[in-house]
C-alpha positions in Angstrom: 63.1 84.8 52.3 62.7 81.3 52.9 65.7 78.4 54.0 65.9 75.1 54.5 68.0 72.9 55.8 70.4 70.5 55.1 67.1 67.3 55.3 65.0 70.1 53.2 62.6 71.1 56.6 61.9 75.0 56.6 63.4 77.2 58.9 61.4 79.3 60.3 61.7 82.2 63.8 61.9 80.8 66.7 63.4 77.2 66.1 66.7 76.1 67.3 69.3 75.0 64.8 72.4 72.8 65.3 74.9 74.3 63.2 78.2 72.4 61.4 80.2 73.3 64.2 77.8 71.8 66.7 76.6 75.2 68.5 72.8 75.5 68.9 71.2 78.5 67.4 68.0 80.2 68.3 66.6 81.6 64.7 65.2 85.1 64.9 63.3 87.2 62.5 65.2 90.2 61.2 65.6 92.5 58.4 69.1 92.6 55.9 70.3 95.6 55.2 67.9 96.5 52.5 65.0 96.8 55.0 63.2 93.5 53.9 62.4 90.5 56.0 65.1 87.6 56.8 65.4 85.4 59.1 69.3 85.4 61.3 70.6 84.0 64.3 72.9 85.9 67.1 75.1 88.3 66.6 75.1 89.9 69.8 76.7 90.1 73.7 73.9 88.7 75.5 75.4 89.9 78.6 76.1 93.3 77.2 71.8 93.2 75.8 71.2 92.5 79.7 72.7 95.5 80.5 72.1 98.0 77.9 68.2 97.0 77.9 67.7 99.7 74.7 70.1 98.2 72.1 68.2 95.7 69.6 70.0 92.6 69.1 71.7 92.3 65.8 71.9 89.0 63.7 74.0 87.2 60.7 71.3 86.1 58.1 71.0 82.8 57.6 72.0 83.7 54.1 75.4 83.5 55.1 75.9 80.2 56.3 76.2 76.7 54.1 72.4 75.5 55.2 73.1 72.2 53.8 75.2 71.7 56.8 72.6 72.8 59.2 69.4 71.0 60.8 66.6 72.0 62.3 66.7 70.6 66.0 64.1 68.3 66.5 61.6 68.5 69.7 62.3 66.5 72.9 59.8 63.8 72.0 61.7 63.4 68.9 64.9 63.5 70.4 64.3 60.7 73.0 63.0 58.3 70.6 65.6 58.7 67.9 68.7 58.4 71.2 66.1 55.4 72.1 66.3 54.0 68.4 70.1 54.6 68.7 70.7 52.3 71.9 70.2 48.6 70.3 72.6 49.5 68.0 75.1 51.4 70.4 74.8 48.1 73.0 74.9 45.3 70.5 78.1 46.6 69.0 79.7 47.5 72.2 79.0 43.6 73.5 80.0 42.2 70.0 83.5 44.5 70.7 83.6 42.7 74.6 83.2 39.5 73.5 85.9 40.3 70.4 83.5 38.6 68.5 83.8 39.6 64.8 81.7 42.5 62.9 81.6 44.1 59.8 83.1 47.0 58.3 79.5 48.7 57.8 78.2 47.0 60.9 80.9 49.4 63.1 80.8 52.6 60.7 76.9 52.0 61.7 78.1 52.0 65.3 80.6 55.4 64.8 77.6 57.0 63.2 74.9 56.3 66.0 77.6 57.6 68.7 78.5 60.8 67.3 74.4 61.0 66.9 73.9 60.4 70.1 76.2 63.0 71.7 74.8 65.8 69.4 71.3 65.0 70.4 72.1 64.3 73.9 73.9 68.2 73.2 70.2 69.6 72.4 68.7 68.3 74.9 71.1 69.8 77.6 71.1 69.3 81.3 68.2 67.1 80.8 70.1 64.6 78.7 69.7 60.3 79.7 72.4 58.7 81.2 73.8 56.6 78.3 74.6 53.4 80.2 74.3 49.7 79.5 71.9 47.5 81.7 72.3 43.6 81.0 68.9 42.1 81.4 
């Protein structure tokens, strides 16, 4: 069985998806319930797996979710240049809003959409996330 998601990249075991509702998924391989290969992500307790070291883990199959909703999480590499590719636009709009200077209708929708970017990528990356702040030069 073979999925894509929603930018038309394969999914394959072992990536990490960022699903619609913002949760990051691990993708595993697995078999449906007619014994043939799929691919699923987790189903299961991971603290109850931790201590009941014999149980397999059991997945939903990717089958099962809208995939045009879903995309592959891109590496770390990836991630920091596109939050790097973000910041120009993030700090030019937030100085055109201090100065009340006036800006376009697609200029700020441009601005709404490279925010709620940022916090999902800055979400993948985790822990290890930048410190989104503005330094005047």
């Amino acid at each position: 069985m073979q999925y894509f998601d929603k930018d038309g990249r394969e999914i394959k075991a072992g990536m990490k998806l960022l699903m619609e509702d913002s949760s990051i998924e691990m993708v595993y391989d697995t078999v449906d319930s007619y014994g043939k290969a799929d691919l699923g992500i987790n189903a299961s307790n991971e603290t109850f797996l931790d201590t009941h070291p014999n149980w397999a883990r059991e997945c939903y199959s990717l089958s099962n979710f809208n995939l045009q909703a879903v995309e592959v999480c891109p590496s770390e590499q990836e991630i920091r240049d596109e939050l790097e590719s973000l910041e120009p636009i993030i700090q030019v709009t937030e100085l055109t809003l201090d100065y009340n200077l006036k800006m376009s209708e697609e200029d700020y929708a441009k601005y709404e959409s490279a925010i709620a970017r940022r916090e999902k990528l800055t979400e993948i990356l985790g822990d290890e996330s930048p410190a989104t702040e503005i330094t005047m030069q």
